[in-house]
C-alpha positions as CSV (number, residue, x, y, z in Angstrom):
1,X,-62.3,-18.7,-52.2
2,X,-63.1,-21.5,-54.2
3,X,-62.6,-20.0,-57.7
4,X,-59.4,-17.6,-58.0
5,X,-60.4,-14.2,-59.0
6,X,-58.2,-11.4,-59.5
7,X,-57.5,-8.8,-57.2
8,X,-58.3,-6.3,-59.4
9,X,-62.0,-7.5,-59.9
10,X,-63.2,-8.1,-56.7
11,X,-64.7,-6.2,-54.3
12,X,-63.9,-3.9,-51.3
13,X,-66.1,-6.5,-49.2
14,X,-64.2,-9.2,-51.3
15,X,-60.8,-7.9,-51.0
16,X,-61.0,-7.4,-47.0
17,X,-62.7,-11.0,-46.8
18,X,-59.5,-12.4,-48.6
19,X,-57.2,-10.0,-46.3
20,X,-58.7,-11.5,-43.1
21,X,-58.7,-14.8,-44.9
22,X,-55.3,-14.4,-45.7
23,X,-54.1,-13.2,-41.9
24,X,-55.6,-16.0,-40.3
25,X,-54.0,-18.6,-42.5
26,X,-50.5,-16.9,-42.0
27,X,-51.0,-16.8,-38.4
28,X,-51.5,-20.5,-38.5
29,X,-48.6,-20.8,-40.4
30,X,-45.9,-18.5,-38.6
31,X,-47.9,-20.8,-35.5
32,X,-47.0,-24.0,-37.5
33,X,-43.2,-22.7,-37.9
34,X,-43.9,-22.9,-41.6
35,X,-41.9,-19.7,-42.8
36,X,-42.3,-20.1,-46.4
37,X,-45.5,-20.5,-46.6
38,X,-46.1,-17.4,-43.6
39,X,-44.1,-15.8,-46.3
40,X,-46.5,-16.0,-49.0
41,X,-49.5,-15.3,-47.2
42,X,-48.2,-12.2,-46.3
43,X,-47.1,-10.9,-48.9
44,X,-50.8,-12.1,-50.7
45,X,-52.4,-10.1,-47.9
46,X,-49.7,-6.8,-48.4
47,X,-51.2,-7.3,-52.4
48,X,-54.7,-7.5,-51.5
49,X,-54.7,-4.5,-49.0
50,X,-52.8,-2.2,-52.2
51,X,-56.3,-2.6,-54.2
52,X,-57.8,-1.3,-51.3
53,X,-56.0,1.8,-51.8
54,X,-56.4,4.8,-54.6
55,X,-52.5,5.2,-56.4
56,X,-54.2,9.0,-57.1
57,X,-53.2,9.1,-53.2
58,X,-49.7,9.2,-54.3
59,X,-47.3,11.2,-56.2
60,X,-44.0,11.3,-58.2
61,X,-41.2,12.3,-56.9
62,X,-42.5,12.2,-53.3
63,X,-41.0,10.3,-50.6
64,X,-42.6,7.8,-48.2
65,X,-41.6,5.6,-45.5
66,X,-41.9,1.8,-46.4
67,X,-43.9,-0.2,-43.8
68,X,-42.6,-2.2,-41.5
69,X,-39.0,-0.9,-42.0
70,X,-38.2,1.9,-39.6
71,X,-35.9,4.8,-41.1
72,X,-36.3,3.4,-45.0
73,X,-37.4,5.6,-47.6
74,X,-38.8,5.4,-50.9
75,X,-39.1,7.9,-53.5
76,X,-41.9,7.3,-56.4
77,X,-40.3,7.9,-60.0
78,X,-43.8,6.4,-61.5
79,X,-46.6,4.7,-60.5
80,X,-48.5,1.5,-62.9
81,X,-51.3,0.2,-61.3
82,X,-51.3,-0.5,-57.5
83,X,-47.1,-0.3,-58.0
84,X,-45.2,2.5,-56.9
85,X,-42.1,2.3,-59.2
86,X,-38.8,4.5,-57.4
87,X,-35.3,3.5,-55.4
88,X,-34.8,3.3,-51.6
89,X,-33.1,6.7,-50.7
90,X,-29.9,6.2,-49.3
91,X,-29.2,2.7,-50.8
92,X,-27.6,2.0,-54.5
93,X,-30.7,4.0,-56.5
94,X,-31.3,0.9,-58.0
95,X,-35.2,0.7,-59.1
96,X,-37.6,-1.4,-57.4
97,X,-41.4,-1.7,-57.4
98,X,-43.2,-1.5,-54.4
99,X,-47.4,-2.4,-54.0
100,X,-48.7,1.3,-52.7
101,X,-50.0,-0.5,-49.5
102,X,-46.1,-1.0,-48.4
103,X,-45.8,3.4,-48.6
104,X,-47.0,5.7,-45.7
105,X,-46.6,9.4,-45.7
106,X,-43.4,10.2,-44.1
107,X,-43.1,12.3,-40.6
108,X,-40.2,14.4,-42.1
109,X,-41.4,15.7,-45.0
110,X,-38.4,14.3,-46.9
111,X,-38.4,15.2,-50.6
């Protein structure tokens, strides 16, 4: 896009645009052995794909499994925005925010 606009403004046609946008360009990167900027992209694309979602779809004091890292939990204290804002169960409690795309619904039913 040749004008930045804001995640929050665009539309669900926009947003997955910039998604695929963003995937191809990190492909070419991880391709290009350029981690850093692989690193970005992603994490652009793990922003984008949060807007996508409705943070009514999740819940205080619920637990979900973090994406991408098998056996990790996170519990939701609050949410602002497209941020689930909790700790990591089992690690040091320490608060972290999370974008709502990195959250699926457990398969334990952890609470």
């Amino acid at each position: 896009m040749s004008t930045e606009k804001r995640y929050s403004t665009m539309t669900e046609f926009e947003l997955k645009q910039e998604i695929a946008q963003l995937k191809e360009k990190a492909r070419k990167a991880e391709a290009l052995g350029i981690v850093n900027e692989f690193a970005v992209l992603e994490r652009k694309s793990i922003m984008a794909e949060a807007y996508l979602l409705n943070p009514k779809d999740f819940h205080k004091g619920e637990v979900y499994a973090i994406k991408n890292d098998p056996g990790t939990y996170f519990k939701i204290d609050y949410l602002n925005g497209v941020f689930a804002w909790g700790y990591r169960l089992g690690g040091q409690r320490q608060q972290e925010a999370l974008p709502i795309s990195l959250l699926e619904q457990s398969k334990g039913g952890q609470s």
